[in-house]
N, CA, C and O atoms as CSV, one atom per row, in Angstrom:
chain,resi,resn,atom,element,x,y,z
A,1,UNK,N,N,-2.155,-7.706,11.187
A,1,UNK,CA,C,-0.757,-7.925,11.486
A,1,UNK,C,C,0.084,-7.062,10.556
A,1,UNK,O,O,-0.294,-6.786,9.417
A,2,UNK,N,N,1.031,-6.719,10.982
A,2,UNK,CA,C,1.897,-6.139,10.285
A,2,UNK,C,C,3.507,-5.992,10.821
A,2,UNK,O,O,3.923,-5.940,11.979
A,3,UNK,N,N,4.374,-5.937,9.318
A,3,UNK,CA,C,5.852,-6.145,9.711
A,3,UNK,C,C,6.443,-4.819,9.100
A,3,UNK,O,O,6.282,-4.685,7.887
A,4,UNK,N,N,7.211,-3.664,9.889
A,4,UNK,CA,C,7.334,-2.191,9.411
A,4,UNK,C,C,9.227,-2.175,9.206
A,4,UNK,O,O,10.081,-2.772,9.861
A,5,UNK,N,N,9.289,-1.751,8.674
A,5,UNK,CA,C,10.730,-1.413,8.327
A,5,UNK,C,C,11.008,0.150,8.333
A,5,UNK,O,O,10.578,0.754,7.350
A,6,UNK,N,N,11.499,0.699,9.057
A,6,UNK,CA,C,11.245,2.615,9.345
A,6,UNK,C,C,12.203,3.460,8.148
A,6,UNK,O,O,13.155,2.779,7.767
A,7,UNK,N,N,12.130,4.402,7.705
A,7,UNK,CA,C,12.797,5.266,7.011
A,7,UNK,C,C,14.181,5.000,6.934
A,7,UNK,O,O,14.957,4.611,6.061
A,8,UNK,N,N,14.269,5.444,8.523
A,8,UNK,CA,C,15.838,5.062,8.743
A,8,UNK,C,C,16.611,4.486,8.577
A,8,UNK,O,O,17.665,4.966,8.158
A,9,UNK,N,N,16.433,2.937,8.869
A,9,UNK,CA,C,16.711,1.628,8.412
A,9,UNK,C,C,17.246,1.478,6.568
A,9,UNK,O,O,18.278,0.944,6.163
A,10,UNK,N,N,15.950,2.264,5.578
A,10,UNK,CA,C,16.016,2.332,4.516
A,10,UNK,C,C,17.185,2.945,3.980
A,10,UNK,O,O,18.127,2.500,3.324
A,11,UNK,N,N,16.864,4.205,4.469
A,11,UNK,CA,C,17.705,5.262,3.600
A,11,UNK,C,C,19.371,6.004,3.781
A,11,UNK,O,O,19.995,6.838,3.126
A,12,UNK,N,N,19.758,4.933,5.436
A,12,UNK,CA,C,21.137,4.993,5.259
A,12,UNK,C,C,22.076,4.469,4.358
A,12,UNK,O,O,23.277,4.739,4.331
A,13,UNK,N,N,21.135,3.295,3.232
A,13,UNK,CA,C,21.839,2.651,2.110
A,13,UNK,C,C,21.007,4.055,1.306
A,13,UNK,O,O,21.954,4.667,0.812
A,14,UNK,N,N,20.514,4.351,1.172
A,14,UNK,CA,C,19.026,4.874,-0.047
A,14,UNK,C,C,19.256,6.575,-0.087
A,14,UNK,O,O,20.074,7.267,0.520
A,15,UNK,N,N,18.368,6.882,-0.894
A,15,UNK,CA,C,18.411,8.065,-0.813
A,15,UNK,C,C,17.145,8.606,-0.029
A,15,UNK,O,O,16.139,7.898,0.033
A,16,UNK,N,N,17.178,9.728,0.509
A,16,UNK,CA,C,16.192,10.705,1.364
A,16,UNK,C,C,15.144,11.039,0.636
A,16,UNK,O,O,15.214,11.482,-0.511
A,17,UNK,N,N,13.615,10.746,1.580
A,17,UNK,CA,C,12.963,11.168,0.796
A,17,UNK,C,C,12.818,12.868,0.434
A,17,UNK,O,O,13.532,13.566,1.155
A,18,UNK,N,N,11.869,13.719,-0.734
A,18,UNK,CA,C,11.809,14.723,-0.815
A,18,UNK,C,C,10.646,15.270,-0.776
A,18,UNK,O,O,9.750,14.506,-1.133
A,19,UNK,N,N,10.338,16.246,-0.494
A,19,UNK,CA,C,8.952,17.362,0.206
A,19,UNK,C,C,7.309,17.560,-1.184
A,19,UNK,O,O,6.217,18.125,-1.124
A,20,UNK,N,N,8.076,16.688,-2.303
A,20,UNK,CA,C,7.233,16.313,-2.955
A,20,UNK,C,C,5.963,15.662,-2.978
A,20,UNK,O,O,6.384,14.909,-2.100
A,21,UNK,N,N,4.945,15.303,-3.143
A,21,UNK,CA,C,3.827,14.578,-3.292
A,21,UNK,C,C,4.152,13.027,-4.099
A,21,UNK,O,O,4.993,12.910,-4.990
A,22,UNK,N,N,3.534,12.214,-3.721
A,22,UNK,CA,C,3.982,11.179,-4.542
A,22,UNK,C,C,3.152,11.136,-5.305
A,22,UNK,O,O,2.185,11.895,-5.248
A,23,UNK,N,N,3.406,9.678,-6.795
A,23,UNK,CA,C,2.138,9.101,-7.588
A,23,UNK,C,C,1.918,7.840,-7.019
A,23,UNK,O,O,2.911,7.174,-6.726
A,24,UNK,N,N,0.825,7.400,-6.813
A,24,UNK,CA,C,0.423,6.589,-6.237
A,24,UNK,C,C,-0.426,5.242,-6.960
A,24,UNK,O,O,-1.564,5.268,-7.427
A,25,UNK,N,N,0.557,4.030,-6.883
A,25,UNK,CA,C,0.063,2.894,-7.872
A,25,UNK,C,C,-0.312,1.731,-7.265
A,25,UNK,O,O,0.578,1.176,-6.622
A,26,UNK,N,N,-1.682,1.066,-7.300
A,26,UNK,CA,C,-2.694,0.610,-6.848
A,26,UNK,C,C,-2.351,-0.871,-7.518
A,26,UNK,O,O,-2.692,-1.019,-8.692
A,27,UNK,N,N,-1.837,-1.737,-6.986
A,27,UNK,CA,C,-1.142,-3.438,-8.103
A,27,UNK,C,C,-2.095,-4.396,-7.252
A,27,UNK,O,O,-2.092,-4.725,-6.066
A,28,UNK,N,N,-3.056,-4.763,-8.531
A,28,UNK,CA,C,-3.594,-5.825,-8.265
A,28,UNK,C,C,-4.831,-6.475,-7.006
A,28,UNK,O,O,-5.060,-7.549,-6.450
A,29,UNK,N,N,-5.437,-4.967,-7.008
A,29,UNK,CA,C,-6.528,-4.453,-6.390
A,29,UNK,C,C,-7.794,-4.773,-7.132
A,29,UNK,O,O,-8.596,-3.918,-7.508
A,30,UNK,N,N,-7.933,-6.261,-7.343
A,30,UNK,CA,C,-9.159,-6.738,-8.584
A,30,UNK,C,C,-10.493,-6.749,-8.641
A,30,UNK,O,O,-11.170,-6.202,-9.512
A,31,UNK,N,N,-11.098,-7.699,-7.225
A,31,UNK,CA,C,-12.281,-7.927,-6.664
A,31,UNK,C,C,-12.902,-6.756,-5.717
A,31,UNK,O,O,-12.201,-6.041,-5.001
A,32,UNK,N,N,-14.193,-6.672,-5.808
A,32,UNK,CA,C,-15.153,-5.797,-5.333
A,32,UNK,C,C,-14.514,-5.090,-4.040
A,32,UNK,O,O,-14.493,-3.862,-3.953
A,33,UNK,N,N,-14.052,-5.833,-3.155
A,33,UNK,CA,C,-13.417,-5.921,-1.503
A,33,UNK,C,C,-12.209,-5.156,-2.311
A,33,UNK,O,O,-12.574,-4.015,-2.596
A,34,UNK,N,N,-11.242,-5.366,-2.640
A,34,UNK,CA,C,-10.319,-5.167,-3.415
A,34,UNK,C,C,-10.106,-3.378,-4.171
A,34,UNK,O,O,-9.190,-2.561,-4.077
A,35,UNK,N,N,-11.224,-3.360,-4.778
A,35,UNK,CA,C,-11.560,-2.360,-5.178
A,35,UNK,C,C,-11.621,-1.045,-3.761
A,35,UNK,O,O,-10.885,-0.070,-3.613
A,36,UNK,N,N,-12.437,-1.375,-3.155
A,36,UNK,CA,C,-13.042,-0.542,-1.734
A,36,UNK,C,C,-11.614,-0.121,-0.932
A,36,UNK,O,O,-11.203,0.905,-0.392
A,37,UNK,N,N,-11.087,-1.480,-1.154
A,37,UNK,CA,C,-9.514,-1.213,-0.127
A,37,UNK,C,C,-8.467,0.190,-0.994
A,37,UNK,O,O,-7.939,1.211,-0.552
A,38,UNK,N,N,-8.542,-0.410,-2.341
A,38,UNK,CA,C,-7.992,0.355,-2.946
A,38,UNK,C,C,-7.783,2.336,-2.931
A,38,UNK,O,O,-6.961,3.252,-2.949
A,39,UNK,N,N,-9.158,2.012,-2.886
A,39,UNK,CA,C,-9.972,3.594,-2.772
A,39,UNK,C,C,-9.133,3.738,-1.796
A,39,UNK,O,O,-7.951,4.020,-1.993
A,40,UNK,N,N,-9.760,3.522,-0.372
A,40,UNK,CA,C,-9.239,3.612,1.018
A,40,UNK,C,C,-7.733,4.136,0.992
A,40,UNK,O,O,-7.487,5.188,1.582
A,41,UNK,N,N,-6.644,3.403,0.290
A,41,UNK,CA,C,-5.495,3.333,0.500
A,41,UNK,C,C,-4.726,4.774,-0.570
A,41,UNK,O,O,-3.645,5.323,-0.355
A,42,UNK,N,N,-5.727,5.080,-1.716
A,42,UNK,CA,C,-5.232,5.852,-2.731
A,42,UNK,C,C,-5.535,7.386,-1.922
A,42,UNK,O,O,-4.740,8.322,-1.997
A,43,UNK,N,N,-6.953,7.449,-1.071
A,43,UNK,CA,C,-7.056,8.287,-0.549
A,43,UNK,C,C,-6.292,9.236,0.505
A,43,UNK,O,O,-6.396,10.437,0.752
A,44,UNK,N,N,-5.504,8.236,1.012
A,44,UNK,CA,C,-4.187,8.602,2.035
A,44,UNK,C,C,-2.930,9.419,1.248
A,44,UNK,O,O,-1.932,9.791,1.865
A,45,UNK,N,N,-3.107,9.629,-0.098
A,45,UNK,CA,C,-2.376,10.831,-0.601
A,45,UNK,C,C,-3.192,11.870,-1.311
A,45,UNK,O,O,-4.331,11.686,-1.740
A,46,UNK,N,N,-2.306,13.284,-1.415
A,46,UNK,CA,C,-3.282,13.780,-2.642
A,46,UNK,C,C,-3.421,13.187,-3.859
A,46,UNK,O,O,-2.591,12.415,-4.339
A,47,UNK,N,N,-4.422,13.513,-4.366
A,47,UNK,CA,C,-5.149,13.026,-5.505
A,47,UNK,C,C,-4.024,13.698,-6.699
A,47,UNK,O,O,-4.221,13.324,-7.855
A,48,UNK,N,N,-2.784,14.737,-6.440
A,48,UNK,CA,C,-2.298,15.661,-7.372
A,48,UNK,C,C,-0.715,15.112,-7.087
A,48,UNK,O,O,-0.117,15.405,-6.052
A,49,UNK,N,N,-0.187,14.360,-8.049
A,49,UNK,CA,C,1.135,13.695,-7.514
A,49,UNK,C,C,1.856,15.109,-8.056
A,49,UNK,O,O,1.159,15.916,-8.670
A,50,UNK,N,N,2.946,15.319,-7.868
A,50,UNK,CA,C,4.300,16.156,-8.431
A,50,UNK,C,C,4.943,15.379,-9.052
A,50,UNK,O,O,5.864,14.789,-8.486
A,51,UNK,N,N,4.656,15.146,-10.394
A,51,UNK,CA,C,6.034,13.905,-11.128
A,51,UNK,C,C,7.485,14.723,-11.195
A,51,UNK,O,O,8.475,14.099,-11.577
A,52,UNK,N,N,7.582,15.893,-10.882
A,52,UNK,CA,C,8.778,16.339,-11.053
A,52,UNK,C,C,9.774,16.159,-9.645
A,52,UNK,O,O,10.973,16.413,-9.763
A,53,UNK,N,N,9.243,15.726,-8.358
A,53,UNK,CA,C,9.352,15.175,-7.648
A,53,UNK,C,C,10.064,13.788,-7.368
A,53,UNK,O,O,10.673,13.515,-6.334
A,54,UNK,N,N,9.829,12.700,-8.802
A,54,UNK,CA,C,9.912,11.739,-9.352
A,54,UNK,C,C,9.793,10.476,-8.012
A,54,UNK,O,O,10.603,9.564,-7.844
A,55,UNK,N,N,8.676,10.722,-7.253
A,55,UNK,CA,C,8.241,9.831,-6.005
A,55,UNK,C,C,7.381,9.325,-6.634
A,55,UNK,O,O,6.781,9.768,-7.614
A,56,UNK,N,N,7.214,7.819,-5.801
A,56,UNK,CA,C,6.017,6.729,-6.068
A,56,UNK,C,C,6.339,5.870,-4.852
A,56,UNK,O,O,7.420,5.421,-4.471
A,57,UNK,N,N,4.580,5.711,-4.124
A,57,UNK,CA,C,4.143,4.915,-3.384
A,57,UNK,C,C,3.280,4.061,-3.752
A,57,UNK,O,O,2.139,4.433,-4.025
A,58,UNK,N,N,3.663,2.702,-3.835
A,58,UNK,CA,C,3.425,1.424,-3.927
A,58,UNK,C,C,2.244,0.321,-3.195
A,58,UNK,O,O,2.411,-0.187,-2.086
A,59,UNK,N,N,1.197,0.120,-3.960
A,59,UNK,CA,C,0.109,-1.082,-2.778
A,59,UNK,C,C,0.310,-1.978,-3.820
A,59,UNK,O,O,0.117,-1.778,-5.019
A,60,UNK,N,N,0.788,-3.167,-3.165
A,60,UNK,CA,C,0.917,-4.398,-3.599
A,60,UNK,C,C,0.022,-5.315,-3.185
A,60,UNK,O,O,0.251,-5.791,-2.073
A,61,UNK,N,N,-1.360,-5.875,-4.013
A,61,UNK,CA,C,-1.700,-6.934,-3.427
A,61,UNK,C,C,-1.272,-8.186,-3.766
A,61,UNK,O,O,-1.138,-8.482,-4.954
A,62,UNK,N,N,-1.006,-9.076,-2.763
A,62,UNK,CA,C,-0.722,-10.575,-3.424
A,62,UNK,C,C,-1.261,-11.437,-2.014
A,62,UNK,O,O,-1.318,-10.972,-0.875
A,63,UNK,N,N,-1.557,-12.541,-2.359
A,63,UNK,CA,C,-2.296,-13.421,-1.578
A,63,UNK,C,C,-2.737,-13.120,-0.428
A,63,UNK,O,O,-2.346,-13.746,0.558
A,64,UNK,N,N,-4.074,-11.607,-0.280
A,64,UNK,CA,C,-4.358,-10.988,0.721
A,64,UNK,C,C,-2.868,-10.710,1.545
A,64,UNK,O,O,-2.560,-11.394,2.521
A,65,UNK,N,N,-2.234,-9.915,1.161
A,65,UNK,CA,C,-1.517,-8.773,2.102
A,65,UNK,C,C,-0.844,-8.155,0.769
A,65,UNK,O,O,-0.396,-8.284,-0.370
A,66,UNK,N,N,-1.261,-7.131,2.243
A,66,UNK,CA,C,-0.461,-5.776,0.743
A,66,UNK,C,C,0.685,-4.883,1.527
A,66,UNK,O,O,0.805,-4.322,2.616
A,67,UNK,N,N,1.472,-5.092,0.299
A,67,UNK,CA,C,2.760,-4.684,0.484
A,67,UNK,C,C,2.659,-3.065,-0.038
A,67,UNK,O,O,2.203,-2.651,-1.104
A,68,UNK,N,N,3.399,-2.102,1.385
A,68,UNK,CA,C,3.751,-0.934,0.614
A,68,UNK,C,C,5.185,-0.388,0.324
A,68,UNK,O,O,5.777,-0.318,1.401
A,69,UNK,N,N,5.812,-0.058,-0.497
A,69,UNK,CA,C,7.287,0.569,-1.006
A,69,UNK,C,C,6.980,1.749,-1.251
A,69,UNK,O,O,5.914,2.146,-1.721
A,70,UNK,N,N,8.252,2.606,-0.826
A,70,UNK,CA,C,8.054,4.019,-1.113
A,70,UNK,C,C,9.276,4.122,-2.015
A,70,UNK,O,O,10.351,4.068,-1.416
A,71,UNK,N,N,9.310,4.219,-2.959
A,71,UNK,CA,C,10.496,4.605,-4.186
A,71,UNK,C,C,10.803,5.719,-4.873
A,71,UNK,O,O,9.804,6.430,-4.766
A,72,UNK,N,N,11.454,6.170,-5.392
A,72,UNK,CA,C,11.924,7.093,-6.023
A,72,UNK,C,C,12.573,7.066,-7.504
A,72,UNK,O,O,13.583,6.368,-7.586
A,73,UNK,N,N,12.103,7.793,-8.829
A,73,UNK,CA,C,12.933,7.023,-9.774
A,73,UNK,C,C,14.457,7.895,-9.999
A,73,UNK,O,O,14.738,8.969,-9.467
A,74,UNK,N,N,15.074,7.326,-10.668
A,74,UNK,CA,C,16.524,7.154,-10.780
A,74,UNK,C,C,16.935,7.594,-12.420
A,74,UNK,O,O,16.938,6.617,-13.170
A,75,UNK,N,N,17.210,8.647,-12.946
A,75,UNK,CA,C,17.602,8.419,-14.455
A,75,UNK,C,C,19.075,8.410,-14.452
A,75,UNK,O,O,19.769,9.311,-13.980
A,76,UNK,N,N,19.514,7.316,-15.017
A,76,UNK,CA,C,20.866,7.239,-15.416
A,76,UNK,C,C,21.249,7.843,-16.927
A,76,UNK,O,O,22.386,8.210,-17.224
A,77,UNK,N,N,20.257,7.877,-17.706
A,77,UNK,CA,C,20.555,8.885,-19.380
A,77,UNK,C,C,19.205,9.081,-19.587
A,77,UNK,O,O,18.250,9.418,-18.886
A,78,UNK,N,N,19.430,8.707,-21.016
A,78,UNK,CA,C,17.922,9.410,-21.887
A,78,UNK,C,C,17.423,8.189,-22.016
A,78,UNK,O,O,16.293,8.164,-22.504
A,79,UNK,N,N,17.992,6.961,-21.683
A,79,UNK,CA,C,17.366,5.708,-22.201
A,79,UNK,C,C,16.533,4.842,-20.883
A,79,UNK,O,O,15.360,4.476,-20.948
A,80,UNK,N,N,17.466,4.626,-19.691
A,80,UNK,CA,C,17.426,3.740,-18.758
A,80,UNK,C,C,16.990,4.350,-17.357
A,80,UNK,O,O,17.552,5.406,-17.069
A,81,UNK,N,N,15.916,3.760,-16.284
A,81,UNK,CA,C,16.019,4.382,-15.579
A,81,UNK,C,C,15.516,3.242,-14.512
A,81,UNK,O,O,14.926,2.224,-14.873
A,82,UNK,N,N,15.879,3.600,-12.932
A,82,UNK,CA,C,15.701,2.405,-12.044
A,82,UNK,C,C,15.429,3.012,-10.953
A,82,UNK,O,O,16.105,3.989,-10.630
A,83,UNK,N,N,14.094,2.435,-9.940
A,83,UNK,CA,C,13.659,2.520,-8.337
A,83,UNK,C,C,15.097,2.581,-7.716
A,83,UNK,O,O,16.174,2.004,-7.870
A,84,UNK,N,N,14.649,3.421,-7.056
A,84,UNK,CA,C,15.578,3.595,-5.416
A,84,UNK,C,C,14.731,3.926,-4.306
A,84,UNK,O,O,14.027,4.903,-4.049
A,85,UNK,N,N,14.976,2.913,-3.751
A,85,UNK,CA,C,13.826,2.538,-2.249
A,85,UNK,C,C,14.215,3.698,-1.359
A,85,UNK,O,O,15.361,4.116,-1.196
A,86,UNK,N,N,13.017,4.200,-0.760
A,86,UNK,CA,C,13.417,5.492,-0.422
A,86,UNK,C,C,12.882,5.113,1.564
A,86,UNK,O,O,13.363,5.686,2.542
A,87,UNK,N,N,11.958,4.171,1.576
A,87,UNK,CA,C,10.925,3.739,2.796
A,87,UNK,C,C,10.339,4.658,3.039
A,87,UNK,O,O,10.370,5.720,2.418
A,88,UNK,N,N,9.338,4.248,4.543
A,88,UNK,CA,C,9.547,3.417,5.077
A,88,UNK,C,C,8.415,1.565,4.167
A,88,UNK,O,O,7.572,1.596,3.271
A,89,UNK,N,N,8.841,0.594,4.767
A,89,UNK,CA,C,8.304,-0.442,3.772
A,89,UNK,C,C,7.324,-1.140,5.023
A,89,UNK,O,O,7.510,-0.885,6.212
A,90,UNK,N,N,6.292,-2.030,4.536
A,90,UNK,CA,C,5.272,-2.475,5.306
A,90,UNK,C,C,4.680,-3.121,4.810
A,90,UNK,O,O,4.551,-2.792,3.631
A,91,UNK,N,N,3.985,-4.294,5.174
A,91,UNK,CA,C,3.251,-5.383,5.261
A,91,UNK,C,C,2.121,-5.377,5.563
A,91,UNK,O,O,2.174,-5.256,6.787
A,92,UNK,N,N,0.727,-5.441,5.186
A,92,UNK,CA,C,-0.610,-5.241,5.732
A,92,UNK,C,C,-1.319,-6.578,5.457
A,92,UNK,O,O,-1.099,-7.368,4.539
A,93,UNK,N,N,-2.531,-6.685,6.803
A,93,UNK,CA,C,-3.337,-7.450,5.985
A,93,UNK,C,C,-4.765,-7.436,6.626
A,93,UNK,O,O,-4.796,-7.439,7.857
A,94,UNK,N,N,-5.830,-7.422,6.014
A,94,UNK,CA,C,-7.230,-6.872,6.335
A,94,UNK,C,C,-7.699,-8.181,7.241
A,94,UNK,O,O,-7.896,-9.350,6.910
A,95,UNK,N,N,-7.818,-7.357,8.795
A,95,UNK,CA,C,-8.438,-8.156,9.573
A,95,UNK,C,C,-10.275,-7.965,9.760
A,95,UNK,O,O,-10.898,-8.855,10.339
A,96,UNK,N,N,-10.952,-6.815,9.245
A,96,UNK,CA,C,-12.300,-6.823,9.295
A,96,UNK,C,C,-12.010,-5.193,8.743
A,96,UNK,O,O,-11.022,-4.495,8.969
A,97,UNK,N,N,-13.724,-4.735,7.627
A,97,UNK,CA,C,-13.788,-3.340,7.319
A,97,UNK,C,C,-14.861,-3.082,7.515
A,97,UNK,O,O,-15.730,-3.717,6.917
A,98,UNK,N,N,-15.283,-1.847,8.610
A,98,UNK,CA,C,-16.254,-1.350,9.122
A,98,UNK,C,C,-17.346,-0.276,8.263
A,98,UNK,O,O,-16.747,0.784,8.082
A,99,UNK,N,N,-18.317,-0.240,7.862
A,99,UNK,CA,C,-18.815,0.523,7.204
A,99,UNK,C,C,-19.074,2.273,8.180
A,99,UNK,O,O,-19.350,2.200,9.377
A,100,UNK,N,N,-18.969,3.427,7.627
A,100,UNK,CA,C,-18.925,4.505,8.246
A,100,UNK,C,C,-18.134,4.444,9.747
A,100,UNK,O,O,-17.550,3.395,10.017
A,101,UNK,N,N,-18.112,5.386,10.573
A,101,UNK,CA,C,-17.409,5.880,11.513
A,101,UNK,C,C,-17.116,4.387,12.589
A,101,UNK,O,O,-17.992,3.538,12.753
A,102,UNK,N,N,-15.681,4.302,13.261
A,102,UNK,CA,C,-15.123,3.074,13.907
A,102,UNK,C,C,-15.670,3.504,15.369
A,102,UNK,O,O,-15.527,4.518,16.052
A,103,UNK,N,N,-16.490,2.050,15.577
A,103,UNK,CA,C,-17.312,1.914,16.598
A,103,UNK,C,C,-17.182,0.610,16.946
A,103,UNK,O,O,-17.731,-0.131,16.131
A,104,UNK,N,N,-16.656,0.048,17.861
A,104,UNK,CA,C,-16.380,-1.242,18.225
A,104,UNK,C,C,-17.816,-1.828,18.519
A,104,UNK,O,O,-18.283,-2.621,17.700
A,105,UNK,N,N,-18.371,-1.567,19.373
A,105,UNK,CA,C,-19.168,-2.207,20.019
A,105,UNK,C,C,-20.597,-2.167,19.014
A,105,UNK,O,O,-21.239,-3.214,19.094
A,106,UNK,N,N,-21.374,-0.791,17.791
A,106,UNK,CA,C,-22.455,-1.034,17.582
A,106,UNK,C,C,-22.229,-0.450,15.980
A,106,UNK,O,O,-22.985,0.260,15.318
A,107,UNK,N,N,-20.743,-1.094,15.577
A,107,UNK,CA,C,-20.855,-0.726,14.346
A,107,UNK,C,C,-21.012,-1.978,13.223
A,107,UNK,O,O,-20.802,-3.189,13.301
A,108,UNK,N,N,-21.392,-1.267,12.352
A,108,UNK,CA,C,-21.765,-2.280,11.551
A,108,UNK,C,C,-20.592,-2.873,10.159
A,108,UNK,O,O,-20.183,-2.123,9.272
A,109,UNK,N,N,-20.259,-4.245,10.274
A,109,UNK,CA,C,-18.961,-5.053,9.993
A,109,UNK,C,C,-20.093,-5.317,8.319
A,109,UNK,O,O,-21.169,-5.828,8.007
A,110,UNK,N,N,-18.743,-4.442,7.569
A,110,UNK,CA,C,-19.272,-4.862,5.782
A,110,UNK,C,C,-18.339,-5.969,5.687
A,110,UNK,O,O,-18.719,-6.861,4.928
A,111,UNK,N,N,-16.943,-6.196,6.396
A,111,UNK,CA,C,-16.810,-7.322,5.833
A,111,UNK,C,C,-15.774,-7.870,7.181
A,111,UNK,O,O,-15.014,-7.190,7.870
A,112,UNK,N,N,-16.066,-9.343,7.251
A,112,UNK,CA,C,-15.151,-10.241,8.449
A,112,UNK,C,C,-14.551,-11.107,7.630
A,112,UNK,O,O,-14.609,-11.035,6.403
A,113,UNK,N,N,-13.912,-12.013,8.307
A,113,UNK,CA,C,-12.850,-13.471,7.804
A,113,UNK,C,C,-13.989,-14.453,8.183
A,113,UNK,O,O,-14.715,-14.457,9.177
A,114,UNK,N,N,-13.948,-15.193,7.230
A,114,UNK,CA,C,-14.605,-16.447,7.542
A,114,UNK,C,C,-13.748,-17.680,8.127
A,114,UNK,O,O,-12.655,-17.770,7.568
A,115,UNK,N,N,-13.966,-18.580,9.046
A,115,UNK,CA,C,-12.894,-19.870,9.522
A,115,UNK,C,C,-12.368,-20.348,8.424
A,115,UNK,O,O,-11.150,-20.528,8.401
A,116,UNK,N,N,-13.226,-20.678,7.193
A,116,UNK,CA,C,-12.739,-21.611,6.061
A,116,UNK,C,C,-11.669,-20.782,5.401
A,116,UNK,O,O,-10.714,-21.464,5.029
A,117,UNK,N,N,-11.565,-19.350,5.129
A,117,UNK,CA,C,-10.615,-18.406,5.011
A,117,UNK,C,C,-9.069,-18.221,5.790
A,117,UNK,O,O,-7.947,-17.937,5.371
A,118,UNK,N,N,-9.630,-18.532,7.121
A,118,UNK,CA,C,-8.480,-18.255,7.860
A,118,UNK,C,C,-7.481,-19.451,7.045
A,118,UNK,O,O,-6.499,-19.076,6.405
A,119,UNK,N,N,-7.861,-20.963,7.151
A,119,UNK,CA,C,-7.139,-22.166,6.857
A,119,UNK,C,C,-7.302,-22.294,5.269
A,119,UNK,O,O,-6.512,-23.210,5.045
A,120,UNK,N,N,-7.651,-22.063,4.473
A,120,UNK,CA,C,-7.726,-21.889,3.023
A,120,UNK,C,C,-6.720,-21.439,2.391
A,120,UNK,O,O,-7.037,-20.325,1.975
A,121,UNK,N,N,-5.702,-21.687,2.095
A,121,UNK,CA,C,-4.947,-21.026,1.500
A,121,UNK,C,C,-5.039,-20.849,-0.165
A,121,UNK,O,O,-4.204,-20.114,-0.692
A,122,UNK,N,N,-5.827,-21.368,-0.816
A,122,UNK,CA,C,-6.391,-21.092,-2.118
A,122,UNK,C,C,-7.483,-20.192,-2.709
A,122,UNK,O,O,-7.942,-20.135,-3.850
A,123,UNK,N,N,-7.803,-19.406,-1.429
A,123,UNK,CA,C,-8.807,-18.935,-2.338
A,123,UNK,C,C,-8.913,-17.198,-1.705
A,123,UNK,O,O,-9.390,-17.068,-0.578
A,124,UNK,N,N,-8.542,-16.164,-2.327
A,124,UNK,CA,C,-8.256,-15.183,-1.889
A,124,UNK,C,C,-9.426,-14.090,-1.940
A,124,UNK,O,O,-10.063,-14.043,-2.993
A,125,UNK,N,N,-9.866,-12.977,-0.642
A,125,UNK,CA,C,-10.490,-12.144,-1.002
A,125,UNK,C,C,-10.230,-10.850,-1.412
A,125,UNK,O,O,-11.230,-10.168,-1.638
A,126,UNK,N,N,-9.065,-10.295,-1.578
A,126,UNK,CA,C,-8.658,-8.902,-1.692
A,126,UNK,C,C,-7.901,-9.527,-3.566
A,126,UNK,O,O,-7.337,-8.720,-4.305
């Protein structure tokens, strides 16, 4: 499932994003599953951010779903400095992860939801 909020939406309050590369920060990506997702998700940029660029894309995990923000930093002097949401923003959450190439029918599932998971709200796998 997922809930998307588009660029557009963002950045008529915000500022535009720029042709830069982002840095890319991985929050609370703990457990083994967790770890794997992480990879997965860090891999979707280059590995070579541009900090002069001053972009950052955001994976938030918290109670299995991960939140992404696309931000930008902000210097107001030599001392202080603050995010400016740049989007687009999004909501994820891992419905099953397939080991090698996506094959519905004869691929092989490294990891599913268990029933006690679905209704559990205490006990998290990501």
């Amino acid at each position: 499932s997922s809930r998307v909020l588009w660029t557009l939406a963002v950045t008529q309050f915000h500022a535009a994003p720029s042709a830069h590369r982002p840095e890319v920060i991985l929050n609370r990506f703990d457990t083994r599953l967790g770890h794997r997702m992480g990879r997965m998700l860090g891999a979707l940029f280059p590995y070579d951010p541009e900090f002069r660029g001053r972009r950052v894309a955001t994976f938030h995990n918290q109670r299995d779903f991960i939140f992404f923000r696309h931000h930008r930093y902000v210097f107001d002097d030599q001392e202080s400095c603050r995010l400016q949401e740049v989007g687009p923003r999004f909501t994820l959450r891992l419905k099953s992860l397939q080991k090698g190439t996506f094959d519905t029918k004869f691929g092989a599932y490294e990891w599913l939801p268990k029933n006690e998971m679905v209704n559990n709200r205490r006990k998290f796998e990501l």
